[in-house]
DRENLUM-458821 format. One record per atom (N, C-alpha, C, O): residue number from 1; residue in three letters; atom name; x, y, z. Coordinates in steps of 0.2 Angstrom, whole numbers. Example, Ala and Ser with C-alpha at 12.3 -4.5 7.8 and 13.67 -1.06 7.14 Angstrom:
BEGIN
   nr  rest  atom     px     py     pz
    1   ALA     N     66    -28     39
    1   ALA    CA     62    -22     39
    1   ALA     C     66    -16     39
    1   ALA     O     71    -17     42
    2   SER     N     64    -11     35
    2   SER    CA     68     -5     36
    2   SER     C     64      0     39
    2   SER     O     67      6     40
This chain:
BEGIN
   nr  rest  atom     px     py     pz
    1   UNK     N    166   -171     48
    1   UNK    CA    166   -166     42
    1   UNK     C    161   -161     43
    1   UNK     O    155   -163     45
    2   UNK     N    162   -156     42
    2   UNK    CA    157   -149     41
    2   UNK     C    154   -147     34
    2   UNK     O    157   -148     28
    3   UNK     N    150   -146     34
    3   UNK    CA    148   -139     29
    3   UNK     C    149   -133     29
    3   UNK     O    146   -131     34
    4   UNK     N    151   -129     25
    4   UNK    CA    150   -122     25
    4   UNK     C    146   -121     20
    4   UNK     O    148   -122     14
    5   UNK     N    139   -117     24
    5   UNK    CA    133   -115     18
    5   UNK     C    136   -108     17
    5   UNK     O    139   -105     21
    6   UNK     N    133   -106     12
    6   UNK    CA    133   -100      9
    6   UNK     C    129    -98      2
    6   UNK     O    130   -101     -4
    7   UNK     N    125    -94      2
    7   UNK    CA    120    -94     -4
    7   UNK     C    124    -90     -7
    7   UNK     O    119    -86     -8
    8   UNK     N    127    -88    -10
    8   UNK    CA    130    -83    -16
    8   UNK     C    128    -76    -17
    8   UNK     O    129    -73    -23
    9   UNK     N    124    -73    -11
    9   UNK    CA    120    -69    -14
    9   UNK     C    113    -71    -15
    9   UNK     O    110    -67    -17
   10   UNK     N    112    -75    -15
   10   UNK    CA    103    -79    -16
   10   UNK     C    100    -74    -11
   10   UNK     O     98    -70    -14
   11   UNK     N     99    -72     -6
   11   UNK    CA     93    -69     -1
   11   UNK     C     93    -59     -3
   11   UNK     O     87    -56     -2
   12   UNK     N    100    -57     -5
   12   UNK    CA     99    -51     -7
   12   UNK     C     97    -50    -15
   12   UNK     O     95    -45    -17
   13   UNK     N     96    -55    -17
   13   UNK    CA     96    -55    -26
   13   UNK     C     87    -58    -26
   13   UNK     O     83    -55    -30
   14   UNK     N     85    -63    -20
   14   UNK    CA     80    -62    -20
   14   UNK     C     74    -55    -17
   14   UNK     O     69    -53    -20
   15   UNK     N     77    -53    -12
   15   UNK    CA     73    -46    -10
   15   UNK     C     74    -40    -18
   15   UNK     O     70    -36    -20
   16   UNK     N     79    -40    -20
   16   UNK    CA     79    -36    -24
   16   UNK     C     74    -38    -30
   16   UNK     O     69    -34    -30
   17   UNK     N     74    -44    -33
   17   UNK    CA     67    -49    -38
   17   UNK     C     61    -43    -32
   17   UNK     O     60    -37    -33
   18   UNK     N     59    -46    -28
   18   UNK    CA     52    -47    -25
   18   UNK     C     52    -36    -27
   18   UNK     O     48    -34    -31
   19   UNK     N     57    -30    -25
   19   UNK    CA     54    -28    -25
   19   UNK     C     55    -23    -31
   19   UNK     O     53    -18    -30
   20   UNK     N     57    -25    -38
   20   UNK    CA     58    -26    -43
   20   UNK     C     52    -27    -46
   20   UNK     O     51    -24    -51
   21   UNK     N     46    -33    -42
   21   UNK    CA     40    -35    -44
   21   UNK     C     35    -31    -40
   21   UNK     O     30    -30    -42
   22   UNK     N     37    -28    -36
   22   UNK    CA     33    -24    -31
   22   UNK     C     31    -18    -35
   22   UNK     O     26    -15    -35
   23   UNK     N     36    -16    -40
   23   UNK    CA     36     -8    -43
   23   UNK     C     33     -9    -49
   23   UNK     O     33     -4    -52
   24   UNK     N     32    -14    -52
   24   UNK    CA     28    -16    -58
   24   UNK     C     35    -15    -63
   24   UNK     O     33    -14    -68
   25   UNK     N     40    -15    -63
   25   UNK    CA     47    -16    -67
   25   UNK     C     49    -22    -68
   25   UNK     O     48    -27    -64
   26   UNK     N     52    -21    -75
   26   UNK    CA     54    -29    -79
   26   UNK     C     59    -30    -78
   26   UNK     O     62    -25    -76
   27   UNK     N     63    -38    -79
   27   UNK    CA     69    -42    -77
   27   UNK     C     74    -35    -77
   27   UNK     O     76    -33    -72
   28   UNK     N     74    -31    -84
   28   UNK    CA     79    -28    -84
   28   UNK     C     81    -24    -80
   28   UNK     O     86    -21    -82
   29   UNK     N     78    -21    -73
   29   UNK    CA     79    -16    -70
   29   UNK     C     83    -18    -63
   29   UNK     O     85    -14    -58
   30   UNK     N     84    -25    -64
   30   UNK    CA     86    -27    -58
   30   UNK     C     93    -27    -56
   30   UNK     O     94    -29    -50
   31   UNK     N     99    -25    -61
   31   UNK    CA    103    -24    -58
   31   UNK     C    104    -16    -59
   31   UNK     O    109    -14    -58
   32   UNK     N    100    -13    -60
   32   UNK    CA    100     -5    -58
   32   UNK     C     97     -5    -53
   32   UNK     O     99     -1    -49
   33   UNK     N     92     -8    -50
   33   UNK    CA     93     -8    -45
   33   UNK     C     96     -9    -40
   33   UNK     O     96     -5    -36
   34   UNK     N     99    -15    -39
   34   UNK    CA    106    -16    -35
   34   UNK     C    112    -12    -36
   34   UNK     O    117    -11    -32
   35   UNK     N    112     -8    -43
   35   UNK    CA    118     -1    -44
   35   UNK     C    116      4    -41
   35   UNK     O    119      6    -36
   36   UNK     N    110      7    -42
   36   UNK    CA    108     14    -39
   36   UNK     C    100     10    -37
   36   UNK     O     97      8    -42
   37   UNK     N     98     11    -30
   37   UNK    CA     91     11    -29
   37   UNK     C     87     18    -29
   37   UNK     O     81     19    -31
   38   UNK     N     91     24    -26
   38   UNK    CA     88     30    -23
   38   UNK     C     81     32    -26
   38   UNK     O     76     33    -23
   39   UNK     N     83     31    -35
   39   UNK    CA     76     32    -39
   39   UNK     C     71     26    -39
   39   UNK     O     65     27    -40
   40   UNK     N     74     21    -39
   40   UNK    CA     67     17    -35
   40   UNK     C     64     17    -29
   40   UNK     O     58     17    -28
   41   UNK     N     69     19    -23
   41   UNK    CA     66     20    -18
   41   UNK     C     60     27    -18
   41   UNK     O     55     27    -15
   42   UNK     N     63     32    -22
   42   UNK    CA     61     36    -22
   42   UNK     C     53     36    -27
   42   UNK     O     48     39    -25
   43   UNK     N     52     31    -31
   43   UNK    CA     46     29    -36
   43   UNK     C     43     25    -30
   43   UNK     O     38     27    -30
   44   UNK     N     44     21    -26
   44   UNK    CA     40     15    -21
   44   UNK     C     39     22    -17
   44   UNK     O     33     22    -14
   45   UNK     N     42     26    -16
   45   UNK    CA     38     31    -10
   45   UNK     C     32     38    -13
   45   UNK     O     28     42    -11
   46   UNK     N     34     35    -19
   46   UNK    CA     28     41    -22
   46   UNK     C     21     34    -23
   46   UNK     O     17     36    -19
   47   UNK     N     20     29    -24
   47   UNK    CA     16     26    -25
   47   UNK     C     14     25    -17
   47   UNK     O      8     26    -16
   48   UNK     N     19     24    -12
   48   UNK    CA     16     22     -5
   48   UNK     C     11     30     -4
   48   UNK     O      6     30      0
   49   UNK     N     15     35     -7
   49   UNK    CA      8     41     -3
   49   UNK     C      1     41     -9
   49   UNK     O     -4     43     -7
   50   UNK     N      2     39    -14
   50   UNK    CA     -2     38    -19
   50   UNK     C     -8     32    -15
   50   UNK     O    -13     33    -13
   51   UNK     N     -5     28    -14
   51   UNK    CA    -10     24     -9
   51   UNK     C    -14     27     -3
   51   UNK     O    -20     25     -2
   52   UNK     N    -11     32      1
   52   UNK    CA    -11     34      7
   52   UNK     C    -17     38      4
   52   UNK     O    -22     39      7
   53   UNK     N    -15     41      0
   53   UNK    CA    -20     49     -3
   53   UNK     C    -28     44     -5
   53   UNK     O    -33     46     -2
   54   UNK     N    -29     40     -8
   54   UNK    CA    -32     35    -10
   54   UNK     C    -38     33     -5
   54   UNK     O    -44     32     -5
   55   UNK     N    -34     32     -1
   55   UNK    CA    -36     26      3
   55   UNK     C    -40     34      9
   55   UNK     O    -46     34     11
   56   UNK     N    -35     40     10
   56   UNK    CA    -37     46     13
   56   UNK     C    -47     46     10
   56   UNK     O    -52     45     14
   57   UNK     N    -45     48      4
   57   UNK    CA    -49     51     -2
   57   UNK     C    -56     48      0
   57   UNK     O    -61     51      2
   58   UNK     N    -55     40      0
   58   UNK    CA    -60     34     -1
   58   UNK     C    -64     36      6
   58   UNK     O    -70     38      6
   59   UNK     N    -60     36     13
   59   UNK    CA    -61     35     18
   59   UNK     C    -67     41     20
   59   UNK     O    -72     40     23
   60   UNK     N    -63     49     17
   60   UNK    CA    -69     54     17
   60   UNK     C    -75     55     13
   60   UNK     O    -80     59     15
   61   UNK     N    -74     50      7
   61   UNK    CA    -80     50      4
   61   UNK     C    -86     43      7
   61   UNK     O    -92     42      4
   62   UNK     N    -85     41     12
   62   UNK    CA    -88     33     13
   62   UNK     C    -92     39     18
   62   UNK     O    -98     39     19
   63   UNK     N    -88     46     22
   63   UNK    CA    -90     46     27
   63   UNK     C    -94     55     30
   63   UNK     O    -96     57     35
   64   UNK     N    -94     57     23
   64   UNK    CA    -98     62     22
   64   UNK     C   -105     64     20
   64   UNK     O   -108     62     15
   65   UNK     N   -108     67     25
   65   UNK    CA   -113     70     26
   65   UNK     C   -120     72     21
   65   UNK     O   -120     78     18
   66   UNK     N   -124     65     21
   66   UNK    CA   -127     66     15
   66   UNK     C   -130     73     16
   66   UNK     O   -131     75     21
   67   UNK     N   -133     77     10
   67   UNK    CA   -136     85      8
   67   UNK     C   -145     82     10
   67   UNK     O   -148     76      9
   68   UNK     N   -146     87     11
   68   UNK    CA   -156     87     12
   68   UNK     C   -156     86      4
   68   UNK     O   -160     81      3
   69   UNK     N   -155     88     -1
   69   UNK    CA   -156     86     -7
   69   UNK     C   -157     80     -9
   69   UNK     O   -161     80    -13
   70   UNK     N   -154     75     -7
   70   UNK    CA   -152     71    -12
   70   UNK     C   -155     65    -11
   70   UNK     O   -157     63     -6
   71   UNK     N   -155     61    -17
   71   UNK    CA   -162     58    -19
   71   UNK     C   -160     51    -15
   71   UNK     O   -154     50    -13
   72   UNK     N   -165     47    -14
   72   UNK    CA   -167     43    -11
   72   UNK     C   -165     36    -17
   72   UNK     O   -168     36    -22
   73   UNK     N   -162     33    -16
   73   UNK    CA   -161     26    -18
   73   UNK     C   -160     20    -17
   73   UNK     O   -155     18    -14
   74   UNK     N   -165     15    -19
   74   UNK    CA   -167      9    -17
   74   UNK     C   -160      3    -20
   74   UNK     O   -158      1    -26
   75   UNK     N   -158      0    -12
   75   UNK    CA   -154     -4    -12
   75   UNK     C   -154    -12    -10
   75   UNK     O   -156    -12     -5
   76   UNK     N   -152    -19    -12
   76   UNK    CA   -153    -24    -10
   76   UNK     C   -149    -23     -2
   76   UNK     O   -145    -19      0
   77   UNK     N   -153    -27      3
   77   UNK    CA   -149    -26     10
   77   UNK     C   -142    -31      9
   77   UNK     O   -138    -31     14
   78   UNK     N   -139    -35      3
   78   UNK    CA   -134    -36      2
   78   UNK     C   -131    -33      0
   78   UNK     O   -125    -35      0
   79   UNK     N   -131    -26     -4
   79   UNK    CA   -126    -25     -7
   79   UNK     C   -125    -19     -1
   79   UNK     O   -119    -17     -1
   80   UNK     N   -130    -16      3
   80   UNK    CA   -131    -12     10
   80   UNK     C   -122    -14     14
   80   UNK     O   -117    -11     15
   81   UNK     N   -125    -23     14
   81   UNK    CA   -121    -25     17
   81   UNK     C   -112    -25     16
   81   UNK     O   -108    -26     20
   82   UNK     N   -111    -23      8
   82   UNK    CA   -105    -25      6
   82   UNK     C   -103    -17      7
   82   UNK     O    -99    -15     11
   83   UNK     N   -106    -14      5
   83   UNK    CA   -105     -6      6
   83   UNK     C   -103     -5     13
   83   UNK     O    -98     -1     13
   84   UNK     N   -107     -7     18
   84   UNK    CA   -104     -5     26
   84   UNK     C    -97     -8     28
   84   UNK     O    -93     -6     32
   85   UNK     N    -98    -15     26
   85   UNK    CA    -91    -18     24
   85   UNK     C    -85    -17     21
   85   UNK     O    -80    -20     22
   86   UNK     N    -85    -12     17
   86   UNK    CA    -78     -9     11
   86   UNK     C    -78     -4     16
   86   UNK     O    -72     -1     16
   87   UNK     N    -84     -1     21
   87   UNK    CA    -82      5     22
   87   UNK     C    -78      5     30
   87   UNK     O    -76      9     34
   88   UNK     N    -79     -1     31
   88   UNK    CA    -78     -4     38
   88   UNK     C    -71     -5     37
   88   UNK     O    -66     -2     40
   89   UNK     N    -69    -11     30
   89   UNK    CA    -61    -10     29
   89   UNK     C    -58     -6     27
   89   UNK     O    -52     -8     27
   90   UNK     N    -60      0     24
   90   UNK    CA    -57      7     23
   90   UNK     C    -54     12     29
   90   UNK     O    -49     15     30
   91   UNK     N    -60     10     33
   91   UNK    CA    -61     13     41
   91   UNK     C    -52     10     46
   91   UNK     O    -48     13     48
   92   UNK     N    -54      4     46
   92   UNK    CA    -49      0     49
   92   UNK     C    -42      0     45
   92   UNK     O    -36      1     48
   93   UNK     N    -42     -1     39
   93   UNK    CA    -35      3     38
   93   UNK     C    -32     11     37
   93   UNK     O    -27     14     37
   94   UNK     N    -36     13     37
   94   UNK    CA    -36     19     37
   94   UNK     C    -32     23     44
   94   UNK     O    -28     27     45
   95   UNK     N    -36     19     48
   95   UNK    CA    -35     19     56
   95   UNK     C    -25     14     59
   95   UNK     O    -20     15     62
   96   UNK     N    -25     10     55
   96   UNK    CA    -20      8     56
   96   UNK     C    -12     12     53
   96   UNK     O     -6     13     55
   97   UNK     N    -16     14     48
   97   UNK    CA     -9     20     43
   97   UNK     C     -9     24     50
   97   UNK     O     -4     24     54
   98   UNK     N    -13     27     51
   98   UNK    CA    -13     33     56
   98   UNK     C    -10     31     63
   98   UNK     O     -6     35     66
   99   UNK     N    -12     23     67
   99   UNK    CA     -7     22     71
   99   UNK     C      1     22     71
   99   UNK     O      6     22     76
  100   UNK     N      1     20     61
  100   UNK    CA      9     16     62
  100   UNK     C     12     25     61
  100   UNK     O     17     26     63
  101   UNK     N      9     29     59
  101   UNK    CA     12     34     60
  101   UNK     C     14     37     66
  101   UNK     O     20     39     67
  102   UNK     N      9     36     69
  102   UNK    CA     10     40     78
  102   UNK     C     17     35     81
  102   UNK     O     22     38     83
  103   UNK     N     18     28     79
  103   UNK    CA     20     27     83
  103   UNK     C     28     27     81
  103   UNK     O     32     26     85
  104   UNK     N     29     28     74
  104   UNK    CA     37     30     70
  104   UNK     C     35     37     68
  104   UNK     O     32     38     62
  105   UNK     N     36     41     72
  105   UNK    CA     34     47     67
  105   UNK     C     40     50     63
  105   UNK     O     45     49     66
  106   UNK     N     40     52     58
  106   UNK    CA     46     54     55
  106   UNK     C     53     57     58
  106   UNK     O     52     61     63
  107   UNK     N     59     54     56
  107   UNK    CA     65     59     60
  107   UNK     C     67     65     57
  107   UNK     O     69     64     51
  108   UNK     N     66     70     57
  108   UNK    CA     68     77     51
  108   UNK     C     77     78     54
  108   UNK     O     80     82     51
């Protein structure tokens, strides 16, 4: 005797759930999603550059050239350290966006 498995739909109704949660949207949007995604994908991709600009933003500000002006501030060598650290994981992803681009670059 055999089995024949079949989830009903359970793996596609799952991905839909996860990104449903992914876009900060409640239960109810979930089967317009499954009707029309276009404007959610299109809402996930304005957040995905919203990030990107972000993370751009952060990366140029960790890395710009302090002024002869500007005053001198007295800092713990731990919080030194947490600072070179955010700007170190800034750095590194930052660095990774820019890889995953080079190597899918867009199809026009």
């Amino acid at each position: 005797m055999s089995v024949i498995e079949h989830d009903f739909g359970l793996k596609q109704r799952e991905s839909e759930r996860r990104f449903r949660k992914l876009l900060s949207l409640d239960a109810l949007h979930e089967a317009n999603v499954r009707a029309n995604p276009v404007p959610y994908l299109e809402r996930a991709s304005e957040r995905i550059y919203q990030l990107e600009k972000a993370l751009f933003d952060a990366l140029q500000a960790a890395t710009l050239q302090a002024d002869d002006s500007a005053d001198t501030i007295t800092v713990s060598k731990a919080d030194y350290q947490r600072l070179l650290n955010c700007r170190a994981i800034v750095a590194a992803a930052f660095d990774g966006l820019v890889s995953d681009d080079n190597e899918n670059p867009a199809q026009d």
